[in-house]
Every structure is written in structure tokens, then in C-alpha cells.
C-alpha atoms as one frame of an Amber mdcrd trajectory, in Angstrom:
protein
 -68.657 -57.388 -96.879 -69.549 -58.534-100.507 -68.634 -57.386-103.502 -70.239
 -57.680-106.779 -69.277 -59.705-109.779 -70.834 -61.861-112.683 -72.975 -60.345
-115.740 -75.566 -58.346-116.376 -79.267 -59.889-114.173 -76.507 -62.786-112.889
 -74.848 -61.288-110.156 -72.608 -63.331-107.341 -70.663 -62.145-104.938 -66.790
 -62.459-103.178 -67.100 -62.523 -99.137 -64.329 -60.001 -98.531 -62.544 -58.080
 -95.644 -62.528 -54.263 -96.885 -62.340 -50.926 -95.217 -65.861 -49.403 -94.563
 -64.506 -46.457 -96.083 -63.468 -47.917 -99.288 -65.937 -48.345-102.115 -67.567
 -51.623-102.552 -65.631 -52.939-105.718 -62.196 -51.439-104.479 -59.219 -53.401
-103.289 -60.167 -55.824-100.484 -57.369 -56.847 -97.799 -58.175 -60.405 -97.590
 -60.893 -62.707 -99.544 -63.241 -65.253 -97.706 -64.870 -66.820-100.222 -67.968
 -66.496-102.759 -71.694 -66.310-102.936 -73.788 -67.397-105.745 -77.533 -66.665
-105.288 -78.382 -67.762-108.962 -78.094 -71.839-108.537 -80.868 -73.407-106.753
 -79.736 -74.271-103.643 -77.555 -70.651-103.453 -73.684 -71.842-103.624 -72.218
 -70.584-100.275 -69.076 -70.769 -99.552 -67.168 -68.884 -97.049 -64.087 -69.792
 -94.529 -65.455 -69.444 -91.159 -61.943 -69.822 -89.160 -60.726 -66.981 -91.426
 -64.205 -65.107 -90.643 -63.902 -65.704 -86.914 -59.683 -63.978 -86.587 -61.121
 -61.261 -88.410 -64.329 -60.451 -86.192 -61.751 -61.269 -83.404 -59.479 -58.358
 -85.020 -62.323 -56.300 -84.440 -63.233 -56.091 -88.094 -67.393 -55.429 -88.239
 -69.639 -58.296 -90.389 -72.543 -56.851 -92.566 -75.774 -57.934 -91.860 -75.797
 -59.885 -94.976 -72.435 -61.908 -94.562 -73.299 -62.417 -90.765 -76.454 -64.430
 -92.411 -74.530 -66.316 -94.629 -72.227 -67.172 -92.474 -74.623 -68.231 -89.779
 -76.115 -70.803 -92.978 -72.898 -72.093 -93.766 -72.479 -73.089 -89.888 -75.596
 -75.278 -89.656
């Protein structure tokens, strides 16, 4: 899931393992990495061998981060 940071109009964005029951911002379990759709080319960076134990876990990917991820594999 992401979660928001940066200012005001600049967002980016952690790639983090939370609870789907937990708000967005709240406490995450594990980080994955970061997002930043402000720089042209968007900055991606996430740990896909991290990703992959945790989908193996049986933890769920948002559509978003299941994107991103499938970028950062190419």
C-alpha cells in the first residue's frame, strides 16, 4: 500500500506493508521503498524480493503498487 508524504501539491509516497484495517498514514509493519511521481521520469523504487515474501505471506498488493511494481520489473 502507499502512504502519503512530502508538501503541500508535492506529494510522494512510501511502498509499505500495513493492515487493511489500519488507516493509511498509521504504523506500517515493514517498508518497501518510495515513490516519487513529481521528477520526470517518476523515481520508483521498491524491493521486489521483499514484495514477493510478502505476497507469498498472503499479504494483498493494491492495484497501484502491483503497477509499480510490475514497472520496476521491466
Amino acid at each position: 500500500r502507499l502512504t502519503r508524504g512530502g508538501s503541500k501539491k508535492k506529494p510522494s509516497y512510501r511502498v509499505v506493508v500495513l493492515d487493511s484495517r489500519k488507516k493509511r498514514d498509521s504504523d506500517y509493519l515493514e517498508r518497501l521503498g518510495h515513490y516519487n511521481p513529481c521528477v520526470d521520469p517518476a523515481e520508483i523504487v521498491i524491493d521486489v524480493e521483499k514484495y514477493d515474501e510478502w505476497i507469498k505471506k498472503g499479504a494483498q498488493s493494491s492495484d497501484t503498487v502491483a503497477s509499480l511494481v510490475k514497472k520496476v520489473r521491466k
